[in-house]
N, C-alpha and C positions, 0 to 999 in steps of 0.2 A: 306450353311445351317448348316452342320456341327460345322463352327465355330461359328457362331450366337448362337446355341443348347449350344455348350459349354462353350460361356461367361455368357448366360441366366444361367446353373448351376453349373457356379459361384457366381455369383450374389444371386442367391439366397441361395447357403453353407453360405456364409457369412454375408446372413442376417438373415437366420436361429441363426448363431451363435451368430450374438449380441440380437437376443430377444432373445434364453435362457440364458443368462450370469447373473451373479446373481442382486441381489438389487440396487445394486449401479450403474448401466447403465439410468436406467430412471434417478439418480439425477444428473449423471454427463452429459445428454444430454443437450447440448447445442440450446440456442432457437438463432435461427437465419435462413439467407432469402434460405440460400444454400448451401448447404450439400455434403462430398464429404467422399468418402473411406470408407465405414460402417466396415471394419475391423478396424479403430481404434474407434469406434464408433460414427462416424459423428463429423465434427468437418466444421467451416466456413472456406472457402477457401479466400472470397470474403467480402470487408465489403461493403457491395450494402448501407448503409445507411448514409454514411458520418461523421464517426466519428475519421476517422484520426487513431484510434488507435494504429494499427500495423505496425513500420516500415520494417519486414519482416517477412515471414514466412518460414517454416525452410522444407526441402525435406523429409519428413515424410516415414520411411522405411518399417512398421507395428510392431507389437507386438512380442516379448520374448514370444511366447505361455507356456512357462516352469514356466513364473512367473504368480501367483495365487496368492493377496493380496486383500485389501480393496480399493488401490487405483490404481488396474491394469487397463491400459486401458484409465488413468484421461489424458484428450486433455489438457493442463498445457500450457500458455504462459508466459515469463518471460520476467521483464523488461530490456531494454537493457542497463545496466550497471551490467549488471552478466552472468560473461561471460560460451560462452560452446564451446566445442570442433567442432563445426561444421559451424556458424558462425561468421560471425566480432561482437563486443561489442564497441559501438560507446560513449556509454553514453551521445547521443544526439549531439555529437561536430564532425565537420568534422575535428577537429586536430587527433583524433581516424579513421577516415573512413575504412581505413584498417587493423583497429587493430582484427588480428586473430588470437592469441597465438597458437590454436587449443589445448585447455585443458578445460573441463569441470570444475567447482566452486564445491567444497565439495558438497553444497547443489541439484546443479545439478545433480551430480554421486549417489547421494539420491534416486532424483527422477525417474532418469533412474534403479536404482536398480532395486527399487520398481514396475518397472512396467508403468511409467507416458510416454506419447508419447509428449516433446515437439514439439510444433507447431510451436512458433518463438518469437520473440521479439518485447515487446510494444515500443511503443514513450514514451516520458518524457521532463520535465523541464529538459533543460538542464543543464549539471554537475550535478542532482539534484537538481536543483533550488540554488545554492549556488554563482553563478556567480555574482549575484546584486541581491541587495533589490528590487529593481524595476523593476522586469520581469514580465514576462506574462506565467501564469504556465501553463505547457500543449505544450507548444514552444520549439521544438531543432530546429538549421541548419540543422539535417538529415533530420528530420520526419518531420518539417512544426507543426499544429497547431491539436494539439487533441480538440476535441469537445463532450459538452457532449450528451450523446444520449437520455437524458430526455428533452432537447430542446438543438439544434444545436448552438444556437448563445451564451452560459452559457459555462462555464470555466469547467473544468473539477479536480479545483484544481492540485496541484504537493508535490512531484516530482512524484508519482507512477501512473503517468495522465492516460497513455496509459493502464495500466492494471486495473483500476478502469472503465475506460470505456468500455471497452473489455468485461470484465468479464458482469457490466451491460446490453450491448449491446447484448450477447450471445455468441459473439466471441469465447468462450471459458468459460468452467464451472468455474474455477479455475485461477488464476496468482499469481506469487511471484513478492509483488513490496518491497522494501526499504524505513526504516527512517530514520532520523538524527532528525527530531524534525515535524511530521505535516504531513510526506511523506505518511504514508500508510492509517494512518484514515482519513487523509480531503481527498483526492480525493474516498475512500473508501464510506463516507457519502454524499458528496457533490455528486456523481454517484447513491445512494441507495444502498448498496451494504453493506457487510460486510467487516470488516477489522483488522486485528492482529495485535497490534507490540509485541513481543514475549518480555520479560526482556532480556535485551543485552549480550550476551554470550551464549543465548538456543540455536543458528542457527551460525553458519560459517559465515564471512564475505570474506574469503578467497577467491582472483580473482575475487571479486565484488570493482567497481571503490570507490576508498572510497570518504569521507570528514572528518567522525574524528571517531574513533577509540574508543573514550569513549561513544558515541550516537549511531552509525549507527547499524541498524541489517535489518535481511530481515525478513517477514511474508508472508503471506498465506492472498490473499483479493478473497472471495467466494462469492452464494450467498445465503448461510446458515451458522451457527456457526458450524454443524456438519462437514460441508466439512471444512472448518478452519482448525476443531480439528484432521479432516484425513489429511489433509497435513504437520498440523505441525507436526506430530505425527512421521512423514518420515523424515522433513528436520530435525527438533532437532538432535542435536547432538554433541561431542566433537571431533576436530579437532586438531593436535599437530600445526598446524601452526597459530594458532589464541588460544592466551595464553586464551582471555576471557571467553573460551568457556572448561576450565579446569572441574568444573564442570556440563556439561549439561549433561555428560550419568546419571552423581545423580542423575540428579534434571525432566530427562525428565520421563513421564508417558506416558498411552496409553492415549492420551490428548481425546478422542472421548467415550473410555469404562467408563473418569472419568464424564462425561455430564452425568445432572442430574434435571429432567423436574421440580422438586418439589426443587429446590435447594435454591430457594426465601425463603422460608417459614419458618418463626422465626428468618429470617437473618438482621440482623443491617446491614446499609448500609447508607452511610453518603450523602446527599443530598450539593454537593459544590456551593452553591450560589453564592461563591466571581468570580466563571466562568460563570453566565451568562452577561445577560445584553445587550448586545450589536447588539441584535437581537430580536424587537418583537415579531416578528412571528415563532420565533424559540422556544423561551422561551415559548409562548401559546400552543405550542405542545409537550413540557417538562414538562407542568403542566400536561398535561392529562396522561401522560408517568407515573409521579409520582404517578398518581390513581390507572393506571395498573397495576406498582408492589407494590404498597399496595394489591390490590387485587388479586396478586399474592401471598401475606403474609409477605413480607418484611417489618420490622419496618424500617421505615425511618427517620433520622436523623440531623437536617438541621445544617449547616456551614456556618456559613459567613462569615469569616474571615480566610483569607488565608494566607500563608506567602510572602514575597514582592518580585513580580515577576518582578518587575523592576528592584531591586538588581539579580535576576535569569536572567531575561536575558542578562543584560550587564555582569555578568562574564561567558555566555553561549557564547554569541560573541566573547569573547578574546579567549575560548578553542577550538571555530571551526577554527578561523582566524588559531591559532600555529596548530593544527591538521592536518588543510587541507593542508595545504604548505609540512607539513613531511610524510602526510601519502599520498600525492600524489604524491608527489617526488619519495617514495618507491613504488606506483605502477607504474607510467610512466616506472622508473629503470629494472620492473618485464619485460615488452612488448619487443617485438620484435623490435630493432633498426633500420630493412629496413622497418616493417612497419608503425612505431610510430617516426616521426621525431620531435615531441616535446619532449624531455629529463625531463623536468622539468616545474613546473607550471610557471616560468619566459618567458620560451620555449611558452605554449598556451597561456599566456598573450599576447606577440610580434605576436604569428600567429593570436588569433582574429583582433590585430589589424591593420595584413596584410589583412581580410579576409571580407569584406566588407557585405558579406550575416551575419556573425558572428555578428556585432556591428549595422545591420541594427533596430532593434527592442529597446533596452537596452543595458546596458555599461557592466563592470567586476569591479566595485568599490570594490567588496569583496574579486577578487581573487587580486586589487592591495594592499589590507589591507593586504591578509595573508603573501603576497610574503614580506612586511614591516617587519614582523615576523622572532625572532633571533633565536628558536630554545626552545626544550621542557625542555632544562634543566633552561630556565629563570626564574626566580621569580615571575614575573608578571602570567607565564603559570600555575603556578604551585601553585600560592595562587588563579588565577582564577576557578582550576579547583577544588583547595579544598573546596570553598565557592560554586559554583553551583551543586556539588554534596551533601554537605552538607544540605545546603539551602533546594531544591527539595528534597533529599531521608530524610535522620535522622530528620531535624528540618521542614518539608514537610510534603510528603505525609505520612510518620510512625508516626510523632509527631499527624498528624490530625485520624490516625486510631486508635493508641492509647491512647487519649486523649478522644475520643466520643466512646470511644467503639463500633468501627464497622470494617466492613472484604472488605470495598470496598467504593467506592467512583464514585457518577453518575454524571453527567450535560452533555450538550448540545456537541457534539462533534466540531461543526462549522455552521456558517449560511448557508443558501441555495445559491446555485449560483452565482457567476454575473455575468455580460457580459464580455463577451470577450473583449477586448480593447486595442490594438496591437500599440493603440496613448498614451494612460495614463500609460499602466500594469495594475497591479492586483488593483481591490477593495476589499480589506483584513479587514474581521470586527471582527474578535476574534475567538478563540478556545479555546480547554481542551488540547492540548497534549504536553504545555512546559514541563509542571512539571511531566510528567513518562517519558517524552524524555531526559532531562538532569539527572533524576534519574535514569536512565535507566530499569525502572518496566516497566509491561507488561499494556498493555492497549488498549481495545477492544471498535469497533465499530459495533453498531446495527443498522438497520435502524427505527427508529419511528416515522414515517411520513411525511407530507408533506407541505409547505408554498409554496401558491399559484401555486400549479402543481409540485411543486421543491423537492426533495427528502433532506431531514436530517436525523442526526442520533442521537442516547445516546451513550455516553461513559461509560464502566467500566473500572476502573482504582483501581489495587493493588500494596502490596507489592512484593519486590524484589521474585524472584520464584513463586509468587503464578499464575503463568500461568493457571493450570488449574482451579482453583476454580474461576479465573474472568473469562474462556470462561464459564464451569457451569453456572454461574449469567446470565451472556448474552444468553445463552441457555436458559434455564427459561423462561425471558425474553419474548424471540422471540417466544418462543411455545405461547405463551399467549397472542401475540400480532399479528402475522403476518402482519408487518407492510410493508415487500417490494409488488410493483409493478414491471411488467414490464415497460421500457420505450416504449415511441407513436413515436419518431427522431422527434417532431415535428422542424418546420425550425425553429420558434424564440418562447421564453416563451410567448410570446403577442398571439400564438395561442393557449396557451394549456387551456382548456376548462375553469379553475379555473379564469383564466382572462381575456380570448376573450371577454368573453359578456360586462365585464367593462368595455374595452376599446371601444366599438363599442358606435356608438352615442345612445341616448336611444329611444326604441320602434324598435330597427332591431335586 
């Protein structure tokens, strides 16, 4: 009796202590089936509803009671190609299975600063979705198939699959996933959700598996712009090991004090036409999007004409292909040699093709491109990478703000869904996020509604640094629209309410 008396007041010291704890416990609570530890303030142990998400979760110690922030306390999951001191970083490939450096990533030793309890590590496209053109996003060796949790049998988009669903899902209030070009806002929108990619050099890439060096950064996918703006506000930062990020102590702000509900109003803001199209039912919900920051008070400004992304992305191809070969070489180099027996991307080329579960789904056509690859001091690497930065940033996305006089730039982030399809891969119908990805500018996902039960989003997309003023926008934005829902897990989008009745024969 005694003992039962004394875990009862336990039990309830530490749920006393999280309902006094201040404002920010109700946003960071997580919705989901089961709930465990109220000393870190509830977080899922279990994903009871089939979305694959998390390929592990992490031995959760409790809280630094000493540390007192905005984001004390935040159940944080991170995708697994960023690595931490506690466990393996696989980046989806069992040539990694073992890879345990036991070091935290700059932006990790952030979070842990600050106060954040990670909980564990998403699934992902594997390598980041870099291994072939024709994969199935949402797919590693480790983790199996992420799913999205607005209908099970829909994609979850990649690479940041597992934490766009996660986060959706309830799993966790908050995750850090990874871009190179699509990674953080299409799974980010394609899940309902919010998404960052921060301008390349605000956030550490350091002991995060790369592919190229001039694209890749991590963000913050939430699901509000406010929490965004509290976590980047942690990871930002300047790193001596990561030259790009020379200066982010300049250029970061308190990214959350600078949000700003009226920040539409009297603001030019360029409507990029030449991004949609490719989705009717995407586009019909971008129109009404268009009304709402009008009426939000935004002049808007229509574009049609963009610069030639065909030229973008064949010379974005050549500088991933020379990138990922060098900059994976140097992380492979970085790992532990009894745990990492691939040396080199020539090394996990030879192992998928020893590795039958590895090449069961889709091939590696892109890692046999990069390994074709001579080296960054080439000519071809190096007028590639002068024209795709050119192209996108100065004669790009600058040349189109300053040209229509405006502070930003909206459209369609990606279409809704598709089926999962583990015989064909992906059905991939367009996006917004080449041109701030090869530019390396920041570029934010909202969620704006829905095509036929299916969650999408808007894109704001700025120049170089102006981090805070595109979440601002999207802030705005979002106050004015509350356009997320939670997800139903229905099994297939054929149930979800906007379409059952269609498909049913008529009069039932």
């Amino acid at each position: 009796m005694a003992a039962a008396a004394a875990a009862d007041a336990a039990a309830s010291a530490a749920a006393a202590a999280a309902s006094t704890s201040n404002e920010a416990d109700e946003r960071w609570s997580p919705r989901c089936v089961r709930y465990i530890d109220v000393s870190v303030r509830g977080y899922c142990a279990i994903d009871e509803n089939g979305t694959n998400a998390v390929i592990r979760w992490a031995d959760v110690q409790g809280l630094d009671s000493s540390v007192s922030r905005q984001i004390m306390g935040l159940p944080i999951l991170l995708k697994d190609n960023i690595e931490t001191r506690d466990m393996p970083t696989t980046a989806g490939s069992l040539a990694l299975l073992d890879n345990a450096p036991g070091r935290d990533a700059p932006l990790v030793a952030r979070l842990r600063a600050a106060g954040a309890v990670i909980l564990g590590k998403t699934n992902l496209s594997e390598w980041a979705n870099i291994r072939s053109s024709a994969s199935v996003s949402g797919w590693s060796a480790v983790g199996g198939q992420t799913r999205n949790p607005h209908a099970l049998d829909r994609n979850t988009c990649g690479s940041s699959s597992g934490s766009g669903a996660a986060v959706a899902a309830g799993l966790a209030p908050a995750a850090i996933g990874t871009e190179t070009d699509g990674s953080i806002v299409c799974p980010a929108a394609i899940n309902g959700i919010v998404g960052f990619k921060p301008t390349v050099g605000m956030v550490s890439r350091t002991h995060i598996v790369p592919i190229s060096h001039s694209q890749d950064t991590a963000g913050p996918m939430t699901r509000t712009v406010e929490d965004a703006a509290i976590v980047l506000s942690v990871i930002a930062g300047s790193d001596p090991a990561d030259p790009a990020t020379a200066e982010a102590d300049a250029r970061k702000v308190d990214f959350r004090a600078a949000l700003d509900a009226g920040s539409l109003r009297g603001t030019r803001i360029g409507v990029a036409r030449f991004l949609t199209g490719y989705s009717a039912g995407t586009d019909r919900v971008f129109e009404a999007n268009l009304q709402a920051l009008r009426d939000a008070g935004a002049v808007l400004v229509e574009i049609t004409e963009g610069p030639d992304m065909e030229a973008i992305g064949e010379a974005e191809g050549t500088v991933l292909h020379y990138e990922l070969k060098a900059d994976l070489n140097a992380y492979l180099a970085s790992t532990d040699p009894t745990q990492v027996k691939t040396r080199t991307l020539a090394d996990v080329i030879a192992f998928n093709d020893a590795t039958p579960r590895e090449m069961g789904l889709f091939g590696q056509e892109t890692f046999i491109a990069a390994e074709a690859t001579t080296g960054l001091n080439t000519p071809e690497y190096i007028a590639a990478r002068e024209t795709s930065l050119r192209l996108a940033g100065v004669e790009g996305i600058d040349k189109m703000l300053s040209e229509n006089n405006v502070v930003a730039l909206v459209a369609p982030t990606v279409g809704p869904a598709w089926s999962i399809d583990a015989v064909n891969g992906d059905h991939y119908l367009g996006a917004a996020s080449t041109l701030p990805a090869v530019a390396g500018y920041p570029h934010l996902t909202v969620p704006m509604g829905f095509v036929q039960g299916l969650p999408v989003g808007i894109s704001f997309i700025g120049t170089k640094w102006d981090d805070a003023r595109i979440l601002s926008l999207g802030y705005a934005y979002e106050q004015a629209t509350h356009a997320i829902r939670p997800p139903t897990f229905a099994r297939s989008a054929d149930d979800l309410p906007d379409l059952a009745p269609l498909l049913a024969p008529h009069g039932r």
